[in-house]
C-alpha positions in Angstrom: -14.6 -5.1 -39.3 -13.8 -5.7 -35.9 -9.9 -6.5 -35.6 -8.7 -9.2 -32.7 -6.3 -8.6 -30.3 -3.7 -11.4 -30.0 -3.3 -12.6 -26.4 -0.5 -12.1 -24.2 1.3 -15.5 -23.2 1.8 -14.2 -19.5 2.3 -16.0 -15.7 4.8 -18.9 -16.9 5.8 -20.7 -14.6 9.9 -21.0 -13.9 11.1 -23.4 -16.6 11.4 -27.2 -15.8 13.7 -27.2 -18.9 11.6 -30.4 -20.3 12.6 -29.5 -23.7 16.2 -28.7 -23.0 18.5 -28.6 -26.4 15.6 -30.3 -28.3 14.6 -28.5 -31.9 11.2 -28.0 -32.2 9.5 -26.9 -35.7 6.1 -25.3 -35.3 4.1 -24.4 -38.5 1.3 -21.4 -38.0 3.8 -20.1 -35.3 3.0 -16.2 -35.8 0.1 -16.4 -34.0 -3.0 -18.0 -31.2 -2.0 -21.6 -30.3 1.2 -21.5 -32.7 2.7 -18.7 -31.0 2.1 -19.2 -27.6 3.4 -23.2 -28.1 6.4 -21.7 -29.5 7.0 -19.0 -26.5 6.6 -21.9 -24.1 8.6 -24.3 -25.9 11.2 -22.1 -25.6 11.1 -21.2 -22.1 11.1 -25.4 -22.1 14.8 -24.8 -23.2 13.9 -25.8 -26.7 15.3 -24.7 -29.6 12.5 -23.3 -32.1 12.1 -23.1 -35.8 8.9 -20.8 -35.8 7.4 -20.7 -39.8 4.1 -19.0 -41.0 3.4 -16.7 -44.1 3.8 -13.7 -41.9 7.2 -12.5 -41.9 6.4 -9.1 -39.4 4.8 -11.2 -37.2 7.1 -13.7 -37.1 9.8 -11.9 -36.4 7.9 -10.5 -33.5 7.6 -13.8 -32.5 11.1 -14.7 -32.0 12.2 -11.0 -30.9 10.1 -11.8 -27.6 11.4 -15.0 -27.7 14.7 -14.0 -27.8 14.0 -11.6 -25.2 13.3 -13.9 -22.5 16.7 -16.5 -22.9 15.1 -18.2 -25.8 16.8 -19.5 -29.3 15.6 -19.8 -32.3 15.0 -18.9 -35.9 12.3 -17.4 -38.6 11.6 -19.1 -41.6 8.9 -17.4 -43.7 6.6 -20.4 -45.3 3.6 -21.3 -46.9 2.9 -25.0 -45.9 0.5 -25.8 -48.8 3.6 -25.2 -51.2 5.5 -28.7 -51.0 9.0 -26.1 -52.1 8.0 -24.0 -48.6 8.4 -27.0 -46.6 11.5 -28.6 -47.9 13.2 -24.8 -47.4 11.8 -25.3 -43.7 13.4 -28.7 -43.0 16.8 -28.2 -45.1 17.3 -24.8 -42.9 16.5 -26.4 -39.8 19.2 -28.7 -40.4 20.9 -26.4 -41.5 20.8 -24.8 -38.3 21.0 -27.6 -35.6 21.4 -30.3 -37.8 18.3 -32.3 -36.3 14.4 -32.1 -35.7 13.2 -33.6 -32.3 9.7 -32.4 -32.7 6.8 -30.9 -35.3 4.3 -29.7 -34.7 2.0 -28.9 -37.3 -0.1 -26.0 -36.3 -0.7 -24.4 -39.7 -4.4 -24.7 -40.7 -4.6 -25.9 -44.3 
């Protein structure tokens, strides 16, 4: 079994700040298209509430966001589980009180 090597999200450009202050939720955001929205979201200015099943990676996730100026938070979550979601939204609100933006990346 051959295992794949996650891309780098490298070369961004210096931030235009379109997302400035907005909260963004991204499902699937541990990894390929979720992951790099949610870097460059980020370095948008947006707030991001990165979820996926993968708690490791999603931590990773936010570490590098963090890294780099960025804010947000981890919430580990199975989108085919209606409970998951609801835990998602309530601790997004929780957090910053609004949702500006979701993008649902998780493949089902």
């Amino acid at each position: 079994m051959t295992v794949r090597k996650e891309p780098e999200v490298t070369g961004l450009k210096p931030s235009a700040n379109r997302l400035k202050d907005k909260v963004v939720i991204i499902t699937g955001a541990t990894s390929g298209i979720g992951k790099a929205s949610a870097i460059l979201f980020a370095h948008e200015g947006g707030k991001v509430v990165l979820s996926g099943r993968r708690k490791e990676k999603g931590e990773a996730v936010l570490a590098a966001i963090r890294e780099n100026g960025g804010e947000g938070i981890f919430v580990q979550a199975d989108v085919t589980k209606e409970e998951d979601c609801q835990r998602i939204v309530k601790e997004t609100m929780d957090t910053y009180g609004r949702i500006d933006c979701l993008f649902n990346n998780a493949g089902v």
